[in-house]
Structure formats: C-alpha cells, structure tokens
C-alpha positions in Angstrom: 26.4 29.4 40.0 29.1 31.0 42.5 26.3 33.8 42.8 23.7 31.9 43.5 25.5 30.5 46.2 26.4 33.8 47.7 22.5 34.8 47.8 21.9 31.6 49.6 24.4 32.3 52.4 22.8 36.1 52.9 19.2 34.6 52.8 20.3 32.4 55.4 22.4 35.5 57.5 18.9 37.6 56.7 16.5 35.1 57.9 18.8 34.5 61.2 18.9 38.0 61.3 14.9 38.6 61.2 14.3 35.9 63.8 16.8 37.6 66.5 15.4 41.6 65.7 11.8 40.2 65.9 12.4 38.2 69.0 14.0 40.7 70.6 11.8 43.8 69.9 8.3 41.4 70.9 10.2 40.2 74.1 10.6 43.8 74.9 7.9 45.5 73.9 5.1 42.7 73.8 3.2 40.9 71.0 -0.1 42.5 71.3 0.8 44.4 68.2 3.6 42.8 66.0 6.3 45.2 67.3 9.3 42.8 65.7 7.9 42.4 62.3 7.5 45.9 61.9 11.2 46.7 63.2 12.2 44.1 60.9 10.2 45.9 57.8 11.4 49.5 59.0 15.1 48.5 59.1 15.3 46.0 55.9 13.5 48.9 54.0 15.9 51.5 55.2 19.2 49.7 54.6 17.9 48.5 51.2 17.3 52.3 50.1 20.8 53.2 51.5 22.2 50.2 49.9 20.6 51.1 46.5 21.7 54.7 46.6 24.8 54.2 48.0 26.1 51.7 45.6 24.1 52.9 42.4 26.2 53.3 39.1 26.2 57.2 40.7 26.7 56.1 43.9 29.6 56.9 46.2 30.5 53.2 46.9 31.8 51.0 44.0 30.7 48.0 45.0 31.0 44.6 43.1 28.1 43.3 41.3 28.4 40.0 43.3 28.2 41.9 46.8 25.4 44.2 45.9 23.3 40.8 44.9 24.2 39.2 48.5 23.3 42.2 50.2 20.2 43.3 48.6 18.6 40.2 47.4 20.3 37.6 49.9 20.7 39.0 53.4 18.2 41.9 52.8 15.3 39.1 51.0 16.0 36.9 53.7 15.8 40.0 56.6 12.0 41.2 54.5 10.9 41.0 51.6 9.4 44.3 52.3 12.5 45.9 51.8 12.0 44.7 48.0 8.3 46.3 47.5 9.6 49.8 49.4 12.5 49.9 46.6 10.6 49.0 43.6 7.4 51.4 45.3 10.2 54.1 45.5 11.6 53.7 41.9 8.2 53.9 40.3 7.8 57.4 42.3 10.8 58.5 41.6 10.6 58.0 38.0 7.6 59.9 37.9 4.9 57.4 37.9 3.0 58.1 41.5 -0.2 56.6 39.9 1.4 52.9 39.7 3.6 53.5 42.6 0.2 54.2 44.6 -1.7 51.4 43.1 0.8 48.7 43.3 1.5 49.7 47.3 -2.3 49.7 47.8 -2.9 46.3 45.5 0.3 44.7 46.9 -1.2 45.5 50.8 -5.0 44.6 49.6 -4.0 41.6 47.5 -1.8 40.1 50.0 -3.8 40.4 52.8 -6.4 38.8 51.0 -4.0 35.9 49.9 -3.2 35.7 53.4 -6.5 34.9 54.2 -7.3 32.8 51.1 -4.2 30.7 52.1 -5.8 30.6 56.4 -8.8 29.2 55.1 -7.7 26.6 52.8 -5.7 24.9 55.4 -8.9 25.5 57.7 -10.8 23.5 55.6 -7.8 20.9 55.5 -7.5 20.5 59.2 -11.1 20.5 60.1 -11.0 17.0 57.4 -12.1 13.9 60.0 -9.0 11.8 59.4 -11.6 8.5 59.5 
C-alpha cells in the first residue's frame, strides 16, 4: 500500500509540475500552437529515458525499487503520459521489433486522435440536449 501512496504523491508533484512548464512556455511563446504541451512531452520523455537507463539493473545508479516507481510512473505519469509510450516505443525498437514499435507509435497517434474526437462529439451531442 506504502507504494501506492508514493505514486500518488509524484502524480500529484507531476501534474503540478505539467501545469507550471505548460503555462510558462504558452505565456511566453503563445498558444497558437501548443508550445507547453509539447515542452511538457519533450522533457517527460527525455527524463524517463534517462531515468530508465540510468537506473536499469545495468545502470550506473542503484536506485530502490520504491523510488524508480515514484519517479517513472508517479511524477513522470503525472508530468505526460507520453513519456510512457516513448519508453515502451523505444523498448520494442530496441529489442528488435521496429515493425510493432512503428505500428503501435502510428496506431497509438491515429487511434487516439480519433478517440479524441469520438470523446468531442459525444459530449457535443450531450450539450446541444434542450434541457426542457
């Protein structure tokens, strides 16, 4: 249970975290294109490869089970969740397998775009309901 409560309290430093970077970067730089999301995405991705490598079983960091969780799933799944599908993307090509590394970037980016929209018009339909 004491891990799941650790995860909670990065989730909660990641999500603070995301809301100050992407705040920041579109005060600065505008929100004509999503500036702060992709920062957000760039750095969460980066850290969680470092992260990964650096505290691997042949890493150069031991680093206890316990911390690895609240870094990489806690702070770092509360920061993106993109950081989570660049790891896993990674592994697949690194092990060899650029076919499904390919095919699950392309049909995570295709399938979640549509889901995105799926999700936009279902609560179209809701709120264009005559509450009468």
């Amino acid at each position: 249970m004491a891990l799941y409560i650790w995860i909670a309290a990065g989730s909660a430093i990641g999500g603070v975290c995301r809301f100050a970077l992407s705040g920041l970067v579109a005060h600065r730089f505008g929100e004509t294109i999503p500036w702060g999301t992709f920062a957000v995405n760039f750095l969460g991705s980066l850290l969680i490869g470092f992260i990964a490598c650096v505290s691997s079983p042949d890493g150069r960091m031991l680093v206890h089970p316990t911390v690895r969780h609240m870094l990489m799933t806690g702070i770092l799944g509360g920061f993106t969740t993109y950081s989570s599908f660049s790891l896993q993307t990674l592994n697949l090509a690194r092990d060899g397998d650029i076919f499904r590394a390919a095919a699950y970037a392309v049909g995570t980016l295709i399938l979640c775009f549509l889901a995105v929209w799926i999700g936009h018009v279902m609560a179209s339909w809701i709120n264009a309901i005559n509450p009468t």
